[in-house]
N, C-alpha and C positions, 0 to 999 in steps of 0.2 A: 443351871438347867434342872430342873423337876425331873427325878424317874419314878417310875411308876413299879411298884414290886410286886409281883403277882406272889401270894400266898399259896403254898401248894396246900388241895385238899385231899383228905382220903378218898379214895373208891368207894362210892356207895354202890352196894353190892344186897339185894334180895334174895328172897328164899322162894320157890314157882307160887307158893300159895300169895304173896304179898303180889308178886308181879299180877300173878291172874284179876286179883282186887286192883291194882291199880291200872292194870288195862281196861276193867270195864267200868271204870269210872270214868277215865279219859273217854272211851264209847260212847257212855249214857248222855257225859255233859256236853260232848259236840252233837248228839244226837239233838239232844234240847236245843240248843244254839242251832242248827242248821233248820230245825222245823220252828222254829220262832221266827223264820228271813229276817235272825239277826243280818244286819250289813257286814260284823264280824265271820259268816262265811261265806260274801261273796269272795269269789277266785281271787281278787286280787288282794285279799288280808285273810284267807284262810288259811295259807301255808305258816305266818307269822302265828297266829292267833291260835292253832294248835299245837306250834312250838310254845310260847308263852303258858297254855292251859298242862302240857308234857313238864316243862320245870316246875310250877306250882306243885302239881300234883307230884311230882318226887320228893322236894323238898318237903309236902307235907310229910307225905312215908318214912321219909328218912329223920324226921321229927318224929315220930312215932304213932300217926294219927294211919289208923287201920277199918275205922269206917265209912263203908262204899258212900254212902247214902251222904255222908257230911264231905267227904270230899269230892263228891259230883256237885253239890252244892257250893261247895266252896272255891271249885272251879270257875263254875258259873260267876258267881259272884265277883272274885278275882278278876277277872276281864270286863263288867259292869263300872268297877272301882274302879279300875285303871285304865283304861284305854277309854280313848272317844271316838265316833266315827264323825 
């Protein structure tokens, strides 16, 4: 039988200035998505589709990318790429 090992990861962990950028990135690019009547924010794939846009957006941070502007965009983009409605 196959078991499956979960790898334990560290705690990523910010400093208020990173959070604040990464909040308003998460903002701006569902801002965009929700005034586009992407289908990605009708109700019933919006709760998915802003968890999905919440991980990108961390793991960019925690990769070390700290600009707003390229990670609102790259949000956007990330859900374009991947996901289909």
């Amino acid at each position: 039988m196959t078991q499956i090992v979960q790898f334990p990861r560290p705690p990523i962990a910010f400093d208020p200035e990173t959070v604040e950028n990464l909040s308003s990135a998460f903002d701006t690019a569902w801002e965009k998505i929700r005034e586009s009547v992407s289908e990605f924010a009708r109700p019933a794939y919006a709760s998915a589709m802003r968890e999905e846009i919440a991980k990108h957006l961390i793991a960019m941070v925690g990769a070390g990318e700290t600009d707003q502007i390229k990670l609102t965009r790259a949000a956007i983009a990330f859900l374009a790429e991947n996901y289909r409605y």
